[in-house]
C-alpha positions in Angstrom: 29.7 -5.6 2.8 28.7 -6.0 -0.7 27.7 -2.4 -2.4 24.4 -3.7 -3.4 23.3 -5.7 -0.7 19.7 -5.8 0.6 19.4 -3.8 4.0 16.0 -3.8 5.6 14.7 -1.2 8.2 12.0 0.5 9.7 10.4 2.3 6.9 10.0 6.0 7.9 8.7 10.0 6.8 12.3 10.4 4.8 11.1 7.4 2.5 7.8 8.7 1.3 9.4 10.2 -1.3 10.9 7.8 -3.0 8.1 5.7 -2.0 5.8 7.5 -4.2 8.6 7.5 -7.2 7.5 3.3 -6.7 4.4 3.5 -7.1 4.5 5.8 -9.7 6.9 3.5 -11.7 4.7 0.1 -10.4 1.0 1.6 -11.3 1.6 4.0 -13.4 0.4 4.0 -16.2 -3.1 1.9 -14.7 -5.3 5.0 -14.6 -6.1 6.8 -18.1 -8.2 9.2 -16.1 -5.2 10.7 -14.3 -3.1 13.8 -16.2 0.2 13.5 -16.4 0.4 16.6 -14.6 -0.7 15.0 -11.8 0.8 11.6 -12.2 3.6 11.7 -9.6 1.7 14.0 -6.8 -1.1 11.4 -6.6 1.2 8.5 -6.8 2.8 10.2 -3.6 -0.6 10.5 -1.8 -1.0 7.1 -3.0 1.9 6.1 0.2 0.6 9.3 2.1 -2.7 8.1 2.4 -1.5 4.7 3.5 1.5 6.1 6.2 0.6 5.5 9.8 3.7 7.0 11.3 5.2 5.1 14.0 3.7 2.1 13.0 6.3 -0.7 14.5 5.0 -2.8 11.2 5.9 -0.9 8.8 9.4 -1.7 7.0 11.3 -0.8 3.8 14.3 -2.3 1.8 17.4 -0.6 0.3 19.3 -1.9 -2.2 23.1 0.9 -2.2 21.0 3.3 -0.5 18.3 3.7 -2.8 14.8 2.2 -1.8 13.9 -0.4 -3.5 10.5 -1.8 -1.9 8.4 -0.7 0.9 5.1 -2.4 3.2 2.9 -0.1 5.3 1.3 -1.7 7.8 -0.8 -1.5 10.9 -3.2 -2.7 13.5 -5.8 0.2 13.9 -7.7 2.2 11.7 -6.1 5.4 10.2 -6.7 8.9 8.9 -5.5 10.7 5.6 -6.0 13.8 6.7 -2.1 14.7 6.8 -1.9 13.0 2.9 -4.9 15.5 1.9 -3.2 18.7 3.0 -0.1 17.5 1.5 -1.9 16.9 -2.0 -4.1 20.0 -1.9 -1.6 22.3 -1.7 -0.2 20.8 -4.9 -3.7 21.3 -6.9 -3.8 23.9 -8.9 -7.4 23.4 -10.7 -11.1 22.6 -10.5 -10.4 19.6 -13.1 -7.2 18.4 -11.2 -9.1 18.4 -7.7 -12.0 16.5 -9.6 -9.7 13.7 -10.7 -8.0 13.8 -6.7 -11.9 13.5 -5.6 -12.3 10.4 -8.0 -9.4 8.7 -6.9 -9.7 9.3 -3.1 -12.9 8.0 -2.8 -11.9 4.5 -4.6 -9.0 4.2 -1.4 -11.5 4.7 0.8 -13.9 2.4 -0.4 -11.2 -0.1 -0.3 -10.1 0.7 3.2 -13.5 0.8 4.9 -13.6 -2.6 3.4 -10.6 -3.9 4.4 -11.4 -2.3 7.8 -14.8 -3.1 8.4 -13.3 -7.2 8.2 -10.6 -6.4 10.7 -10.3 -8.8 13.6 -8.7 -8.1 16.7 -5.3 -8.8 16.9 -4.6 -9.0 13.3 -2.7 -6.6 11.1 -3.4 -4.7 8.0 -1.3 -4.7 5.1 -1.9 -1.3 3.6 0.4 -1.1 1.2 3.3 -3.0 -0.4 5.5 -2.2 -3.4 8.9 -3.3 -5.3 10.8 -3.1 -8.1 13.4 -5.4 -7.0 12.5 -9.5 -7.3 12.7 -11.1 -4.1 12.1 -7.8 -1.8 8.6 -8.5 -1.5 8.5 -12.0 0.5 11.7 -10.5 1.9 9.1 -7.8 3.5 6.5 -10.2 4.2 8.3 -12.5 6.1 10.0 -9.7 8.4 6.2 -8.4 8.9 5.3 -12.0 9.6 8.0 -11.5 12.6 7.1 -8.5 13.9 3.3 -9.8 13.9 4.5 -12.3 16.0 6.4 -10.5 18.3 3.2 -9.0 19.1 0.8 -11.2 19.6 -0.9 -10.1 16.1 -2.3 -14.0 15.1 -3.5 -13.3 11.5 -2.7 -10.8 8.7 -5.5 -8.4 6.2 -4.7 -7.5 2.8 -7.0 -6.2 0.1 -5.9 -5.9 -3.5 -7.4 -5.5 -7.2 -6.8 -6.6 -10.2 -3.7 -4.0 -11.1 -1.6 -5.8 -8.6 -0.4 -9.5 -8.8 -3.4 -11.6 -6.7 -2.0 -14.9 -6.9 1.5 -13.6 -5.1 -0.6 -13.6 -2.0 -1.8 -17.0 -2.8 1.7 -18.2 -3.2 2.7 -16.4 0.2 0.0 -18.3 2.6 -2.7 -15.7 2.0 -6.6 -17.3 1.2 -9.0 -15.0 -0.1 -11.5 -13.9 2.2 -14.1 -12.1 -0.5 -14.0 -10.5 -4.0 -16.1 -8.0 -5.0 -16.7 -5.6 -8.0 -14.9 -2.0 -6.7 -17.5 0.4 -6.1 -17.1 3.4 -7.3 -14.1 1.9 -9.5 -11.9 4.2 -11.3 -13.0 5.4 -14.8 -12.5 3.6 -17.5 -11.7 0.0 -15.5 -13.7 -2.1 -14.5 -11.8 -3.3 -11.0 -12.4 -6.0 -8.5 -11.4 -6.0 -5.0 -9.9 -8.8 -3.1 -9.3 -9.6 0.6 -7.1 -11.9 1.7 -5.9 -13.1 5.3 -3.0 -15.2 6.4 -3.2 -16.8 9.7 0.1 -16.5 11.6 1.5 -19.9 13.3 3.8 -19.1 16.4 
């Protein structure tokens, strides 16, 4: 076995962590509004909002141990409650739990969205990250497998302009709607996008 061959599993609790270094790296430096203070705990509640654990859909890829990309994924409707505890015990001011209030309520905006289009038997992609070329179709076919597996006939993304849109056009995906975000994050002026891919036994 090569030392840096691709191994893709069940993505799990232990890889939030280095999820959230991902994220951090991938998006960044998007968002002026965020201190730097606070740069890698809300990158981390970033995955924490999006984990639904024991979510068979969910899968992650490691390249010599080290993760290297990631897709969250599910079929029902989720809380974040868990990713808010997690985040609040890491605030340590009234500015710092402004900018968490800011941020959290553009995810949610963006998830009732995405959720309020939700068919039955169709997944959600909830969130999908890598820093490695080739990891991300890698992940999408595998969750086009599991889909399958299960009976799930269609899959639901939604994105915005900070992440590649026309990847999912490449991978099979048609938009569904765009809209300007609202509330968007300060300083940008974002759109959202939903996408579906219907899945072909």
């Amino acid at each position: 076995m090569s030392s840096d061959e691709l191994i893709l599993r069940d993505f799990s609790c232990g890889d939030l962590p280095g999820a959230g270094e991902i994220a951090l790296r991938l998006w960044g430096s998007e968002a002026d509004f965020i201190p730097a203070s606070m740069l890698r705990d809300l990158y981390g509640y970033l995955v924490r909002f999006y984990y639904v654990p024991d979510s068979p859909l969910s899968c992650a890829v490691t390249c010599s141990g080290e993760l290297c990309a990631f897709m969250l994924a599910a079929t029902e409707k989720h809380s974040s409650c868990h990713a808010d505890e997690w985040i609040l015990k890491r605030i340590s001011s009234p500015e710092e739990k402004k900018v968490f209030e800011i941020y959290k309520a553009y995810l949610e905006a963006n998830q009732k969205a995405e959720e309020k289009e939700l068919r039955s038997h169709e997944a959600m992609v909830l969130l999908l990250a890598s820093i490695r070329p080739g990891c991300g179709k890698l992940l999408m076919e595998e969750l086009n497998r599991r889909c399958l597996k299960q009976d799930i006939r269609s899959i639901l993304l939604w994105t915005d302009d900070t992440c590649n849109v026309q990847w999912y056009e490449r991978n099979h995906f048609a938009e569904v709607s765009h809209f300007a975000a609202t509330p968007s994050l300060p300083g940008q002026n974002l759109n959202t996008y939903l996408y579906r891919k219907e899945l072909i036994p």
